[in-house]
VOGU-3710 file (C-alpha; in Angstrom, 3 decimals, decimal comma):
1> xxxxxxxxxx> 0,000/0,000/0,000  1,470/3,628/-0,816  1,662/6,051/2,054  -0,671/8,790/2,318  0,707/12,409/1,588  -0,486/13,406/4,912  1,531/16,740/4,955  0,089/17,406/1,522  -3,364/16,563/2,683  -3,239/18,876/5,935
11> xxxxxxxxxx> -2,598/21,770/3,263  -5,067/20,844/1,221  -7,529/20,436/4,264  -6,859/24,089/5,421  -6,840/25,555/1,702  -10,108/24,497/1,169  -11,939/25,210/4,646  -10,014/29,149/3,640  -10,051/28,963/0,294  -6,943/31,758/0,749
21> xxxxxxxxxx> -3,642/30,650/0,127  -2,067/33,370/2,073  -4,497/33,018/5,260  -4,182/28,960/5,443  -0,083/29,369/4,717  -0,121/31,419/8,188  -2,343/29,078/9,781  0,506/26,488/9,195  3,453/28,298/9,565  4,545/27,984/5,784
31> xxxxxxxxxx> 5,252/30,575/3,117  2,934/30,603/0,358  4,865/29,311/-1,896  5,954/25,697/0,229  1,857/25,968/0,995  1,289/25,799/-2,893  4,367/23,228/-3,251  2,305/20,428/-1,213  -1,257/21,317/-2,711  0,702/20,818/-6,316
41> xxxxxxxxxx> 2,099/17,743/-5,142  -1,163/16,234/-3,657  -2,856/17,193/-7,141  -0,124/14,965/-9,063  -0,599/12,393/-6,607  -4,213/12,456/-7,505  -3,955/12,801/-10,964  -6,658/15,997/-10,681  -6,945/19,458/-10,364  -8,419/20,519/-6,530
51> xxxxxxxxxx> -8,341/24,085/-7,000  -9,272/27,077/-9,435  -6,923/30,020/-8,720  -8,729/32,925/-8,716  -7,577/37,001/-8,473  -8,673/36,735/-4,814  -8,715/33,547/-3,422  -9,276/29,991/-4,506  -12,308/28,361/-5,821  -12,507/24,323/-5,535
61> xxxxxxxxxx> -13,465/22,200/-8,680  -15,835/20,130/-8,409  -13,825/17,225/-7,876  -11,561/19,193/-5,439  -15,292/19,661/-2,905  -15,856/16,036/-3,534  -12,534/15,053/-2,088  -13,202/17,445/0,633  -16,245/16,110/1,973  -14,798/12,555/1,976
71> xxxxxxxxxx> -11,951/13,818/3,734  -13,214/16,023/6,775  -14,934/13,811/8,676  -11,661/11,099/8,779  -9,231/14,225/9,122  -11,613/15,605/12,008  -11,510/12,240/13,974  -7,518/12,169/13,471  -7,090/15,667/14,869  -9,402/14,379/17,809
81> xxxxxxxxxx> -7,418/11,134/18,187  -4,198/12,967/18,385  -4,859/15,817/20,631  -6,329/12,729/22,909  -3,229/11,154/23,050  -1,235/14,673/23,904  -3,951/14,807/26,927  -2,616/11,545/27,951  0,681/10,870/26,900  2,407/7,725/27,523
91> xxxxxxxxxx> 5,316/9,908/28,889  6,308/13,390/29,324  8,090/15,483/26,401  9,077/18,727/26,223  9,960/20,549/22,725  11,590/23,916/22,146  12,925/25,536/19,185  16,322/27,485/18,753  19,037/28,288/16,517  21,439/25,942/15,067
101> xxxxxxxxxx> 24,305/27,115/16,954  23,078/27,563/20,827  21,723/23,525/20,003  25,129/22,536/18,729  27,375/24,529/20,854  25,412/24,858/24,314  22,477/22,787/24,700  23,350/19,412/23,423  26,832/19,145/25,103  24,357/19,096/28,641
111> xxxxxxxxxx> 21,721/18,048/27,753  22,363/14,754/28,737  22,796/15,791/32,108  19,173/16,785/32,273  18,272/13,318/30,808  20,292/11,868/33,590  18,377/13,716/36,068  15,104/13,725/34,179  15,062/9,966/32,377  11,377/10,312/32,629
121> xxxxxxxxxx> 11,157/13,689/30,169  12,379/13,173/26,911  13,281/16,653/25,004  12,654/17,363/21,555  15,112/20,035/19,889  14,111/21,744/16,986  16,531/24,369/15,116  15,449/27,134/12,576  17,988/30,360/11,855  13,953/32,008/11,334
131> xxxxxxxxxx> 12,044/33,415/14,389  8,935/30,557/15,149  6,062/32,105/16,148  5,227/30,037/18,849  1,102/30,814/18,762  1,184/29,010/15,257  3,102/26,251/16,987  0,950/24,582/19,674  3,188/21,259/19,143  6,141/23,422/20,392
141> xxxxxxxxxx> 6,387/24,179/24,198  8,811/27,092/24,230  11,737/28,649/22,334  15,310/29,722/23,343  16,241/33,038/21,504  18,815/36,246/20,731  17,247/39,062/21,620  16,316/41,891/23,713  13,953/39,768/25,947  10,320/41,471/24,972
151> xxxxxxxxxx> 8,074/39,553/22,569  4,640/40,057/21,896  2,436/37,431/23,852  5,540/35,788/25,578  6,874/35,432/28,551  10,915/34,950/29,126  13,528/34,365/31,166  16,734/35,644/30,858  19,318/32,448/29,949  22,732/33,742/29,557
161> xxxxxxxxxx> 23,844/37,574/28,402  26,174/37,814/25,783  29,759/39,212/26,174  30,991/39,139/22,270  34,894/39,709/22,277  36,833/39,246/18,233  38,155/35,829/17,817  40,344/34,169/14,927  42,026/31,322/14,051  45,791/30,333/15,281
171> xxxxxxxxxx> 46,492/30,730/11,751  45,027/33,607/10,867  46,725/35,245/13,600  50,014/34,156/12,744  50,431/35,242/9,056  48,249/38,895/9,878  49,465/42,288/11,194  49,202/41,798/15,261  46,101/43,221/17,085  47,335/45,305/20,201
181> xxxxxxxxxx> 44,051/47,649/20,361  40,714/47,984/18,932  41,654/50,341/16,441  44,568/47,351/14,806  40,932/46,122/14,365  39,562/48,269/11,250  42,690/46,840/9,408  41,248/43,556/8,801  38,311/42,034/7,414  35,708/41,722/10,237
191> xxxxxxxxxx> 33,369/38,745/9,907  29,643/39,307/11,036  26,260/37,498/10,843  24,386/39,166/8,007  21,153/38,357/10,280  23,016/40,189/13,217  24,991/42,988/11,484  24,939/45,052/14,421  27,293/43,324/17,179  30,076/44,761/15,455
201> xxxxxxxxxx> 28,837/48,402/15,454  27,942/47,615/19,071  31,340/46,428/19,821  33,372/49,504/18,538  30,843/52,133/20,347  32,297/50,852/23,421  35,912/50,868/22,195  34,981/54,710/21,296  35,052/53,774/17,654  33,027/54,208/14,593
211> xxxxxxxxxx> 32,814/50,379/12,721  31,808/52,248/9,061  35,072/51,958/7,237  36,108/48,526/8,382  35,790/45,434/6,109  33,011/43,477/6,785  32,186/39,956/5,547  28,838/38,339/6,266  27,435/35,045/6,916  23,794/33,456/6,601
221> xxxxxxxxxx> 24,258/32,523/10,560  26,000/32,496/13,257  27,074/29,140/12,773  29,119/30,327/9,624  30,441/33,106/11,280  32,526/30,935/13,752  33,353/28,064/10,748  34,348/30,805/8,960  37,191/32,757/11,599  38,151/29,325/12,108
231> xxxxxxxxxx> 39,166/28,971/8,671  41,231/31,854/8,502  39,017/34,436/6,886  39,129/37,244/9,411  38,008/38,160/12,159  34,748/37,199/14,021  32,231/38,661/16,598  32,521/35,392/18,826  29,516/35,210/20,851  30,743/34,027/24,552
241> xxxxxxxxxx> 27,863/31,424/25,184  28,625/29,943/21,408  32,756/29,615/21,699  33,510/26,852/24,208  33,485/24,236/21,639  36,358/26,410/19,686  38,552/27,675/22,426  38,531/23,929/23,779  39,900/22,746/20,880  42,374/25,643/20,109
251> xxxxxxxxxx> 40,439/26,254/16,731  39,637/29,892/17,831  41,877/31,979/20,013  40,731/35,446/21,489  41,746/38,481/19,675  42,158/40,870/22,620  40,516/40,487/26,059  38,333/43,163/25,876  34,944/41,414/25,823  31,360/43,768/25,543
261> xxxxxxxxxx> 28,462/42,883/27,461  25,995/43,129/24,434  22,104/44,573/24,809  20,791/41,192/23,236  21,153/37,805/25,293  19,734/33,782/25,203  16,068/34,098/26,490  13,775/30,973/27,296  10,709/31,923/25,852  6,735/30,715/25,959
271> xxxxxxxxxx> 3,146/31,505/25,305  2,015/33,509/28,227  -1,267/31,418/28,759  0,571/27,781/29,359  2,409/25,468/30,102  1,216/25,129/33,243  3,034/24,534/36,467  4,850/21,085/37,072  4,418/20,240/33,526  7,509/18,391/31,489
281> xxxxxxxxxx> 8,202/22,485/30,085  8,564/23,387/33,865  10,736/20,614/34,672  13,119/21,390/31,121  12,995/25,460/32,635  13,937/25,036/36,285  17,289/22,781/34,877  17,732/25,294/32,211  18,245/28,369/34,398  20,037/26,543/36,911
291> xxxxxxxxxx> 22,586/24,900/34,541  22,655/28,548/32,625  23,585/30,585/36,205  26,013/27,811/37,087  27,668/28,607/34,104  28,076/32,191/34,388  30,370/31,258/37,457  32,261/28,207/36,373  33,323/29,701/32,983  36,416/31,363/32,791
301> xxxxx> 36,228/34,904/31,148  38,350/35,842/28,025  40,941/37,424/29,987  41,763/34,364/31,508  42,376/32,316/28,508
//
């Protein structure tokens, strides 16, 4: 038996009960276009057309409303049967999203630490380099994100400020003019997150510099930026809570010890209305702060390395 295109169905579900491609896309947390991509594939599948597109919204063929009314009352009763089982899970799970990095470079090197202490909660980790909006996400419990700390119809905890201090690679060091002082800086080529462009500015206005003449190269994440100074193409913004893994291994090497407490920071974030208390997201949060504040004393500062 072939297996059902479920993803495709869900779109086509939500198209049709909209018939608005932009409207059901935000009800699913897709752009448009990956929206359209799964209707088109479901309509191979089927060998039919299941929509007219019109100038403002869609229009279902005839066989597209035929399919529909065969499929509701099934897809109703599977929606039911899941959110059942969430109700009553066979265990507890907790699943946040966050960026690449902070998964790689912070939160899976302890997370089994929390497993060890938690083998009853198992933790889903889910990474996107785009902000998930969390009320279009019920199947996600919370988020950890760079930012200021204030979303709309979140609450957050603070996880770990940021001190960003310029890093490079052994290498890179060795065969470049020596950095004594900030200004030695605007001499080389500076590597930034093209999502984050303004650590660097932030950086200098604390050295008492303007940034706008230096030589900037920029990556799709923060991820890249770090790959990148440790391949000997400049000079990185290294993010203190992201660097561990590349000091440890003498991959990156501070550039001067003059790290800058930065205005954005790692924030646990959740819908303000839930989870409620001594829920699996509870247990995950009270482990995350505590293993994020023991960190802020066991870690030695740049200075010191």
């Amino acid at each position: 038996m072939r297996r059902l295109p479920l993803r495709s169905i869900e779109a086509f579900i939500v198209a049709a009960r909209l018939l608005n491609l932009t409207r059901a896309a935000a009800e699913m947390g897709l752009t448009v276009p990956a929206l359209s991509r799964r209707i088109g594939l479901l309509e191979q599948e089927l060998g039919m057309a299941l929509f007219r597109r019109l100038p403002r919204g869609l229009a279902l063929t005839e066989a597209g409303a035929a399919y529909a009314a065969s499929l509701a009352p099934a897809w109703a009763a599977m929606v039911s049967a899941t959110e059942a089982a969430r109700t009553h899970p066979p265990g507890r799970r907790v699943t946040v999203t966050t960026l690449p990095t902070f998964a790689a470079n912070w939160l899976l090197p302890r997370l089994g630490r929390f497993q060890a202490r938690h083998p009853g909660v198992e933790v889903g980790i889910e990474t996107s380099i785009d902000l998930v909006d969390l009320r279009r996400r019920p199947d996600l419990d919370g988020a950890i994100r760079l930012g200021e700390g204030s979303w709309a119809g979140l609450a957050a905890d603070c996880l770990l400020p940021i001190d960003a201090c310029p890093v490079a690679s052994p290498g890179y060091l060795a065969g470049h003019e020596p950095v004594t002082s900030p200004e030695a800086l605007l001499r080389h080529v500076l590597i930034e997150s093209n999502h984050r462009p303004e650590f660097w500015p932030e950086w200098f206005r604390a050295a008492d510099l303007d940034a706008a003449a230096c030589r900037r190269r920029g990556f799709d994440n923060l991820h890249l930026v770090h790959e990148a100074a440790a391949a000997g193409l400049g000079i990185a913004i290294g993010l203190g809570p992201l660097l561990q893994p590349y000091l440890d291994s003498g991959r990156l090497r501070y550039v001067l010890p003059s790290p800058v407490r930065l205005s954005r920071g790692f924030h646990l974030v959740w819908r303000a209305d839930g989870p409620p208390a001594d829920s699996a997201f509870d247990t995950f949060r009270d482990w995350l702060l505590a293993e994020a504040a023991g960190l802020r004393f066991a870690e030695a500062s740049p200075a010191q390395n």
